[in-house]
C-alpha positions in Angstrom: -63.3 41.5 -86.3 -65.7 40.5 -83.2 -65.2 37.1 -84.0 -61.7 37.1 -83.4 -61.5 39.3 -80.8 -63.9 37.5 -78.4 -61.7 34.7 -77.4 -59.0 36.8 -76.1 -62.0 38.3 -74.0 -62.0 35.0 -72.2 -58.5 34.8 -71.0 -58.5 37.2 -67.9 -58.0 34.8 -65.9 -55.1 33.3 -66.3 -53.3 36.5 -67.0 -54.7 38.0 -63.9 -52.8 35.0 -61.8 -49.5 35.7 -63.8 -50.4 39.6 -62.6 -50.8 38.4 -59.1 -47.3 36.6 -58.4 -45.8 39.5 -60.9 -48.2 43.0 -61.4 -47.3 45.6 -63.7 -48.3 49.4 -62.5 -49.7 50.2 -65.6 -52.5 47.6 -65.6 -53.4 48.6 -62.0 -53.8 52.2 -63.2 -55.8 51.3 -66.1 -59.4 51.7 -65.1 -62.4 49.2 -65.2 -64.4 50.4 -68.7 -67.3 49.0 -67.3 -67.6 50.8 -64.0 -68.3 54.9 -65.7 -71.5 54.2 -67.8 -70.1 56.5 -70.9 -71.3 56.7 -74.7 -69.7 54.9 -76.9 -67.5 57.2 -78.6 -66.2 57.9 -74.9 -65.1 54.6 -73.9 -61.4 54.7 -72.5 -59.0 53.3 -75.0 -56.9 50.9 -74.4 -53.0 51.5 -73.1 -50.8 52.3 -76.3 -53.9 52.1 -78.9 -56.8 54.5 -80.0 -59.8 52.9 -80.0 -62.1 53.0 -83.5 -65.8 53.2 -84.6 -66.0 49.4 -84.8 -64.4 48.8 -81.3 -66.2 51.3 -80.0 -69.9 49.8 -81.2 -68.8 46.3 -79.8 -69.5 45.5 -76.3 -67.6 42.9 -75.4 -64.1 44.7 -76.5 -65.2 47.6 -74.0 -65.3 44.7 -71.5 -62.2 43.0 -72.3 -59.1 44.5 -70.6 -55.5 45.7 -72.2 -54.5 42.9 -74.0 -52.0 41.2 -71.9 -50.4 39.1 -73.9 -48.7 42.2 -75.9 -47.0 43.4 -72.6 -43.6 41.4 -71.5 -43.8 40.1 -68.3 -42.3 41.8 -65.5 -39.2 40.2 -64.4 -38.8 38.7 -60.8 -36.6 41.5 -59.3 -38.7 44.3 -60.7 -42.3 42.8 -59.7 -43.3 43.9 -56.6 -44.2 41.7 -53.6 -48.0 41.4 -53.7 -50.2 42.3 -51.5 -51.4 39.3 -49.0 -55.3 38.8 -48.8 -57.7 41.0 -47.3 -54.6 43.9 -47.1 -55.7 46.6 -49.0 -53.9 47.6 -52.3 -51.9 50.7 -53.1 -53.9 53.7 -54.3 -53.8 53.8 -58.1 -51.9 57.0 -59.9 -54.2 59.5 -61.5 -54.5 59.9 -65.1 -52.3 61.8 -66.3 -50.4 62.4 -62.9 -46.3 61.8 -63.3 -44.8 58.0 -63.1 -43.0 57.8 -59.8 -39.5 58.2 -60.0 -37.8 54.4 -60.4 -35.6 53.2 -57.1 -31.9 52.8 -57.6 -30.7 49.6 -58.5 -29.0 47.4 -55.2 -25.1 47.9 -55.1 -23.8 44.1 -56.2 -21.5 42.6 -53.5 -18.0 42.9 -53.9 -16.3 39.4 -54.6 -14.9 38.0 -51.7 -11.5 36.5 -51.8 -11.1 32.7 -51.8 -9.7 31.0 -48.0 -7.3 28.2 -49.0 -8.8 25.0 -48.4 -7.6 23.2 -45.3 -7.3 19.4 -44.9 -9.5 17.6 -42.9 -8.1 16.0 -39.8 -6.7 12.5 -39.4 -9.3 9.5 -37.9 -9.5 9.3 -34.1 -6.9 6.6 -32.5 -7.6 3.3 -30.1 -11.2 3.2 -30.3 -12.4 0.6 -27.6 -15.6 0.3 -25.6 -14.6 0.3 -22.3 -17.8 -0.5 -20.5 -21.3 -1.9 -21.7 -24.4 -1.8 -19.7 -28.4 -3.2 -20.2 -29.1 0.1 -21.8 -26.0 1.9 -22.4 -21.9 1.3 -23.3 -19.1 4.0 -23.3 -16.6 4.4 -25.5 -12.8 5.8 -25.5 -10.4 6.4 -28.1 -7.5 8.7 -28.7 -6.7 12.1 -30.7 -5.7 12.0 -34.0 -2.2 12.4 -35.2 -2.9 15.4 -37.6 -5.9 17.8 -36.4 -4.8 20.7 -39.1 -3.7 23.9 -38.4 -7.1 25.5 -36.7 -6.9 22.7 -34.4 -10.2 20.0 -34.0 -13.6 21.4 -33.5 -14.8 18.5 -31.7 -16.1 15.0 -32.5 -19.2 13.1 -34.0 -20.0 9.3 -32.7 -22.3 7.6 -35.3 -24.1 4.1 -34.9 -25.7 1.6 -36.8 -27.8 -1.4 -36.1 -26.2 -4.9 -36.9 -28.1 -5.8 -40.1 -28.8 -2.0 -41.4 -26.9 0.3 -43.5 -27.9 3.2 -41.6 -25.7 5.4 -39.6 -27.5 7.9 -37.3 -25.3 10.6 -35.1 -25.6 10.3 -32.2 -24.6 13.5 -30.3 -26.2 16.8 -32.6 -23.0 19.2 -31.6 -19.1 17.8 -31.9 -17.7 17.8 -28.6 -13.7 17.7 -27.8 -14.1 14.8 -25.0 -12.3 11.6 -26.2 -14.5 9.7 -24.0 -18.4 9.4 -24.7 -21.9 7.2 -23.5 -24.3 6.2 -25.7 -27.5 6.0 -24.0 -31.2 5.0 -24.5 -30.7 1.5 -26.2 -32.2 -1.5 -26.4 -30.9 -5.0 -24.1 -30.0 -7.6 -26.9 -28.7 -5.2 -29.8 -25.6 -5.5 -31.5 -24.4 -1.8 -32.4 -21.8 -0.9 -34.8 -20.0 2.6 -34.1 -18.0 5.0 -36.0 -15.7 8.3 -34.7 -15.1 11.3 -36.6 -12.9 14.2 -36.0 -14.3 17.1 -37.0 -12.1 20.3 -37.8 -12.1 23.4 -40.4 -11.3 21.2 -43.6 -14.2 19.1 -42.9 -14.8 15.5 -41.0 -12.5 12.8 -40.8 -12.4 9.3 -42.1 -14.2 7.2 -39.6 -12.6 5.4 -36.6 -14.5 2.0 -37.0 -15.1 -1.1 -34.5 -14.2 -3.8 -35.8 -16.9 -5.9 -33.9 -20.4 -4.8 -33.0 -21.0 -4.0 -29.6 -23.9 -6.7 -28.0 -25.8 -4.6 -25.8 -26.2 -6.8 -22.5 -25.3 -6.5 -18.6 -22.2 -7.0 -17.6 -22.2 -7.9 -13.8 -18.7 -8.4 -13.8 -16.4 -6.8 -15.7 -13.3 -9.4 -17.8 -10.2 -9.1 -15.5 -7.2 -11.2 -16.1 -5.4 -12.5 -12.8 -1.8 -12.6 -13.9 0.4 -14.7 -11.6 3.4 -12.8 -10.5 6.2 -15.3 -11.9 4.7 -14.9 -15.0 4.1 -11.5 -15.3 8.3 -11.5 -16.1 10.1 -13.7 -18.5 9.2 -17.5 -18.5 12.1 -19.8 -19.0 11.8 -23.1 -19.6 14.3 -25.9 -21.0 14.5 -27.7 -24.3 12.1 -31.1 -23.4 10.4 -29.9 -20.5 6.3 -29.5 -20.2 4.9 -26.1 -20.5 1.6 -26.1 -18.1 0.5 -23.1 -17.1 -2.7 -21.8 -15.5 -4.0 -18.2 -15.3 -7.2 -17.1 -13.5 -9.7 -14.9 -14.5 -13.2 -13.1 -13.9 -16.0 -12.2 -15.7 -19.8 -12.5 -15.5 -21.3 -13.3 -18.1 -19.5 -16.2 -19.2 -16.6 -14.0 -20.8 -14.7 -15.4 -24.2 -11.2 -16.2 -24.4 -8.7 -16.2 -27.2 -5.3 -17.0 -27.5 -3.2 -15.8 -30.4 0.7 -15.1 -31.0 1.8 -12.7 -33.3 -1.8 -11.8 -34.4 -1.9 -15.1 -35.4 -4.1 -18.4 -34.2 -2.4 -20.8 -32.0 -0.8 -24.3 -33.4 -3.0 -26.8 -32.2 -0.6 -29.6 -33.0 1.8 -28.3 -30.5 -0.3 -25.5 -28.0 -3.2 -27.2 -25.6 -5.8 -24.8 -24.4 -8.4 -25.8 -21.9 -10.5 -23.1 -20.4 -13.2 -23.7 -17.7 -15.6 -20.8 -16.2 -12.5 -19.6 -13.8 -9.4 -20.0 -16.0 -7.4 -21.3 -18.9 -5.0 -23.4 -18.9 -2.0 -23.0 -21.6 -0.2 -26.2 -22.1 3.0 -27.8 -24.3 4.1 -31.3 -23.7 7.7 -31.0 -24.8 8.9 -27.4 -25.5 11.1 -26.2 -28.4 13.1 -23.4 -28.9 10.5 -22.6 -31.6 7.8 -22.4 -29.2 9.8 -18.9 -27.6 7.9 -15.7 -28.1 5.0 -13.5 -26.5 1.4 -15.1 -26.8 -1.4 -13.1 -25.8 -4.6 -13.7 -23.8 -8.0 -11.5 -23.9 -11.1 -12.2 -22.0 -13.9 -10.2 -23.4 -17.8 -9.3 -22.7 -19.5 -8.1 -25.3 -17.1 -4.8 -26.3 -15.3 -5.0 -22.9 -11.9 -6.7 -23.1 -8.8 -7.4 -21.0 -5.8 -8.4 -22.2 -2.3 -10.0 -21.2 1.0 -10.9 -22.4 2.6 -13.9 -21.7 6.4 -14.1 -22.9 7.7 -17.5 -22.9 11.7 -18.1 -24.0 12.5 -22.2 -24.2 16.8 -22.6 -23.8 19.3 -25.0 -24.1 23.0 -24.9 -23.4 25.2 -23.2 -25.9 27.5 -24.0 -28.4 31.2 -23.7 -27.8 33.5 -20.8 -27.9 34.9 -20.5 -31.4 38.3 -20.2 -32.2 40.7 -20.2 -29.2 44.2 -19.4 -29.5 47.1 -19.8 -27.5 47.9 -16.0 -27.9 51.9 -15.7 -25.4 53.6 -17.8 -23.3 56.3 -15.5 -20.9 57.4 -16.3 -17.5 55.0 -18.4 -15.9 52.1 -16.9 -17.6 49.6 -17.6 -21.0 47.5 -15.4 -22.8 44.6 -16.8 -24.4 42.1 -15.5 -27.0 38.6 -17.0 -28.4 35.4 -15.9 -30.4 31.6 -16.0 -28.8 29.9 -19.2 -29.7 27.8 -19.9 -32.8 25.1 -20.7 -31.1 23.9 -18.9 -27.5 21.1 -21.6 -26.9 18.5 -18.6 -26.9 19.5 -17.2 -24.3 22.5 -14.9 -23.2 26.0 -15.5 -22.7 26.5 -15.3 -19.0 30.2 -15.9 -19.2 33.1 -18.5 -19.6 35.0 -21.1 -17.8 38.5 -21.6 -18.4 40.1 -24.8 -17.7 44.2 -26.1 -17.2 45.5 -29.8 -17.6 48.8 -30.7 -16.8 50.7 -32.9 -19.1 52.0 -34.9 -17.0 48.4 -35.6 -14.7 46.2 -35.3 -17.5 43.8 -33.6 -15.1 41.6 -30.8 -16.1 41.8 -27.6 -13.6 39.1 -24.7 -13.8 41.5 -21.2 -13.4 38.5 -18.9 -13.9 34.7 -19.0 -13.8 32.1 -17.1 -14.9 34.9 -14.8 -17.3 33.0 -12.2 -19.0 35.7 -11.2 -21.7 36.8 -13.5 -24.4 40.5 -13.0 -23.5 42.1 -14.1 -20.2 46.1 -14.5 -18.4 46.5 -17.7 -16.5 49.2 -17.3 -14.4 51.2 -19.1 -11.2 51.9 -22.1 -14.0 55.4 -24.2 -12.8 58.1 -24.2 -14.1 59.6 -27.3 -16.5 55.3 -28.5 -16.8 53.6 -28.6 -20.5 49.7 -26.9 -20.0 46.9 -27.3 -22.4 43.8 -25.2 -22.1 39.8 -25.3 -22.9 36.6 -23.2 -22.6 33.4 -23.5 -22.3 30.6 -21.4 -22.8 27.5 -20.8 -20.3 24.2 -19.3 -20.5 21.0 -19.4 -18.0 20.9 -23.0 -19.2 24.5 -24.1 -18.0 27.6 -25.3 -19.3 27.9 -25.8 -23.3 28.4 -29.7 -23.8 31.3 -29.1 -25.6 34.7 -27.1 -24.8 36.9 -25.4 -27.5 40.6 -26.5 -26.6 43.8 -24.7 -27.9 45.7 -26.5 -30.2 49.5 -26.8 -29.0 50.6 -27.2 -25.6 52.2 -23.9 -23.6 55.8 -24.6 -22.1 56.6 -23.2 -19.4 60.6 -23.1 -20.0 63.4 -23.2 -17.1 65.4 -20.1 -16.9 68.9 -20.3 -15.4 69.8 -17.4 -12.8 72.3 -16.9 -10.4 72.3 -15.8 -7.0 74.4 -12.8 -6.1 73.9 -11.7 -2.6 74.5 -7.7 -1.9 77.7 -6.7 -0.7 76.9 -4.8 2.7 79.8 -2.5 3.3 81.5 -2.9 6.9 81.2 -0.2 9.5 83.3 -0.1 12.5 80.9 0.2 15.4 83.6 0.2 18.0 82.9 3.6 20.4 84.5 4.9 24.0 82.1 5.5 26.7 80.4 8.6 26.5 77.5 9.9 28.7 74.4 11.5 26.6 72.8 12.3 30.3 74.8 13.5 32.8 73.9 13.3 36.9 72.0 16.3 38.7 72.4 17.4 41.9 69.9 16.1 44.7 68.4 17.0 47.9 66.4 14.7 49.8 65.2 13.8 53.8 66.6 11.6 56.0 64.5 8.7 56.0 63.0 8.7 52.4 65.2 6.8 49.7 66.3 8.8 46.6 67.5 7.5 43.1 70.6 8.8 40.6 70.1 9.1 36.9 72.6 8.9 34.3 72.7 7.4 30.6 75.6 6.0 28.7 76.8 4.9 25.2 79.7 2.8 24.0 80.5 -0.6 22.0 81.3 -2.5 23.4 79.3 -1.9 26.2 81.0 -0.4 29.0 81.5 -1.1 32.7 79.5 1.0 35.1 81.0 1.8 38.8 80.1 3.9 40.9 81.7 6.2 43.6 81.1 8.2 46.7 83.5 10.8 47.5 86.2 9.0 45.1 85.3 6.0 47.0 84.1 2.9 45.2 80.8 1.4 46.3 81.2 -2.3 46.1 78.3 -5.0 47.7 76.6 -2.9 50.2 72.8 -3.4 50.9 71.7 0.5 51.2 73.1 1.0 47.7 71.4 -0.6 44.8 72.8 0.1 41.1 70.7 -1.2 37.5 71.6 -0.4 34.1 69.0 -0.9 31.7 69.6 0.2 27.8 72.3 2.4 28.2 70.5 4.6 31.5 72.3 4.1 34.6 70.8 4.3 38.6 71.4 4.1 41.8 69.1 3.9 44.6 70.2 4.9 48.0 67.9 3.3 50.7 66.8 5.7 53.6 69.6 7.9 54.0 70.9 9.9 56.3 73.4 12.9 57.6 76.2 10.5 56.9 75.3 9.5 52.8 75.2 12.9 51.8 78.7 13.7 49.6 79.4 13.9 45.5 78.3 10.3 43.8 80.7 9.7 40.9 79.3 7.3 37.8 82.0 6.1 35.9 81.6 4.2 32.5 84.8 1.8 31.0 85.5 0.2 27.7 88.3 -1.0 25.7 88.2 2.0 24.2 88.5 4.4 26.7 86.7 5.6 30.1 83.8 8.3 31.0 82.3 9.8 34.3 79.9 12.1 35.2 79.4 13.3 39.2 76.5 14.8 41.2 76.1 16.2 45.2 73.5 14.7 47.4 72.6 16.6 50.3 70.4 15.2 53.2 68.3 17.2 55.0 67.7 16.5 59.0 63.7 17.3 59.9 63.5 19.6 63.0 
């Protein structure tokens, strides 16, 4: 019995570090049997056991604690925290004295219910670097189409070294800036950077540069110096050269690309000579092919500027299509035609409308520049035979061919007859008949006077005058006018003795009028 129970006597110690992270109360109540010197029969027993004659007379089971391995271990939420080093431990319970009472068990919390997942926003838009420095380059970009409904809570730049597969953020909160500078690097390094949108459902996928950014000094940033003419539509002809040059800046030596439609240029057709100043975009014959919008970027590093250069080649249309000789009526033709086929590239400005004469064979423009594809010639002569053609015409000119109309228009002879308007007769014959009759006068001796009297008749009737029923024939003092039917007499400086009635009488071959006044003169004292 001894024998086997001395090993478990050696095994306090690791039971005793298990009691350390978890101690039970009962083992720290059960006293030391070796600190009370006691007989033998009065050794403590152990926990749950009575101790017998042989235990008793064995001294290494009075050393040897509880047996440990009997008791469960104390679970994790039950143990008790212990005590840290040099703290002193809790005052062990008394034999015999009452457990303490156990402490309620925590309340559980109560199940939350689940937020419906939201979806993270959409990746930033237009990401560019729009300056680069020795130590430094800023970037811009745009907000993303679809930010969710809690809105965006900001955003994250990441970068990465050219070569690595390491992306470090760069800024530690998001920020709602579309506009950011990353600092603190190193002259020489080509970075790679990445935007993300951040927002309640989570990050977005990342906005990516396509090319790393070379970290270097720009001393100038890439401008393009668009000429004015150019900055509109360039027009050229069918055949002629294309040379054009366009100016730019930069420092460092910026790089220059040309492309149309996303595309590389046709070397077999497109020249391209750039120098430190300028490029120079040149084609020795143009096509209508070579129409379209070809665009130029100068860059530094990440720092670009870019132009559009729209270029439209033309020729001269094709002719109107179908033209018919619609009426003839009068001395006017309706005509009718279809747009051309082909508008040469460019737009149809109008068309010019031509006459011939059958019998001069000469061709006649009637109407230029005709924006409708119907007209009425008119003020065509009589007894004459007309054909007609149109051409088309564009920014280029004329089409080199006309559309004529098929028949020839007649412009027939219609017989009338002149009847002249039968006017009826009115007899104007009329007696004398005064519409103004004389008044009577006072004057001075000395100061001449005048009569006034008007008259009507037809024919026009004879005027004579009398004074005192006397007719005044060629005398110098008297002088008589008739003007438009008004009748007068002027008497020159009168005196005491011209005084009397004056008597205007008016004869036709219808009849006789008169009319009579008194002139009195006046002597002065």
């Amino acid at each position: 019995m001894t024998g086997k129970t001395a090993p478990p006597a050696k095994k306090p110690a690791p039971a005793a570090a298990k009691k350390k992270a978890a101690p039970a109360p009962k083992e720290k109540a059960a006293p030391a049997p070796k600190e009370e010197p006691a007989p033998k029969e009065e050794s403590a027993p152990a926990p749950k056991e009575e101790a017998t004659p042989k235990e008793e007379a064995t001294p290494k089971e009075e050393a040897a604690p509880a047996p440990a391995a009997e008791e469960p271990p104390a679970s994790a939420e039950a143990a008790p925290t212990p005590p840290e080093a040099g703290a002193e431990a809790p005052p062990a319970p008394a034999e015999g004295s009452p457990a303490p009472p156990a402490e309620p068990p925590a309340p559980e919390p109560e199940p939350q219910p689940e937020k419906p997942t939201e979806e993270p926003p959409s990746s930033p838009l237009s990401l560019a670097v729009e300056e680069v420095s020795e130590n430094s380059f800023t970037l811009t970009w745009k907000a993303p189409e679809h930010t969710g409904k809690a809105g965006l809570d900001g955003y994250v730049v990441e970068i990465c070294k050219d070569g690595s597969s390491e992306w470090k953020a760069v800024n530690q909160e998001p920020f709602l800036s579309t506009r950011y500078t990353i600092p603190n690097l190193s002259s020489g390094d080509k970075i790679h950077v990445r935007v993300m949108a951040v927002g309640a459902g989570g990050s977005s996928a990342p906005a990516t540069l396509e090319q790393p950014v070379l970290i270097r000094e720009i001393l100038q940033l890439p401008k393009i110096r668009m000429p004015r003419h150019l900055r509109e539509t360039y027009v050229r002809h069918v055949g002629d050269a294309v040379n054009i040059m366009i100016p730019f800046q930069g420092k460092p030596q910026p790089e220059v690309t040309w492309t149309k439609g996303g595309q590389p240029l046709d070397k077999s057709r497109i020249n391209i000579r750039t120098t430190a100043r300028d490029t120079i975009f040149y084609i020795r014959q143009a096509q209508r092919g070579d129409s379209g919008q070809y665009q130029l970027c100068v860059s530094i590093g990440g720092t670009e500027d870019k132009a559009i250069l729209d270029i439209q080649v033309v020729e001269p249309p094709g002719p109107p299509q179908n033209l018919k000789l619609v009426d003839v009526w009068g001395f006017n033709v309706a005509l009718e035609w279809s747009p051309p086929a082909d508008n040469g590239n460019a737009e149809i400005k109008g068309y010019r409308v031509q006459k011939s004469d059958k019998k001069s064979g000469k061709w006649f423009t009637v109407l230029e520049r005709c924006t409708r594809t119907s007209c009425t010639i008119s003020d065509l002569i009589i007894g004459n035979s007309y054909s007609f053609r149109v051409f088309s015409e564009n920014s280029c000119g004329l089409s080199n061919s006309a559309a004529v109309t098929a028949g020839l228009a007649h412009i027939e002879k219609t017989k009338t007859t002149y009847q002249p308007e039968k006017i009826p007769q009115r007899d104007m014959m009329e007696p004398p008949k005064f519409t103004q009759p004389l008044t009577d006068r006072t004057t001075t001796r000395g100061y001449s006077t005048h009569l006034f009297c008007s008259v009507r008749g037809f024919p026009q009737p004879k005027i004579i005058w009398l004074k005192n029923q006397m007719e005044i024939r060629e005398d110098p003092k008297y002088i008589a006018l008739i003007d438009q039917g008004v009748c007068s007499l002027e008497i020159r400086k009168p005196g005491p003795f011209d005084g009397g009635v004056y008597t205007c009488k008016a004869i036709n071959a219808l009849g006789e009028a008169s009319v009579d006044c008194r002139l009195d003169v006046k002597v002065p004292k």
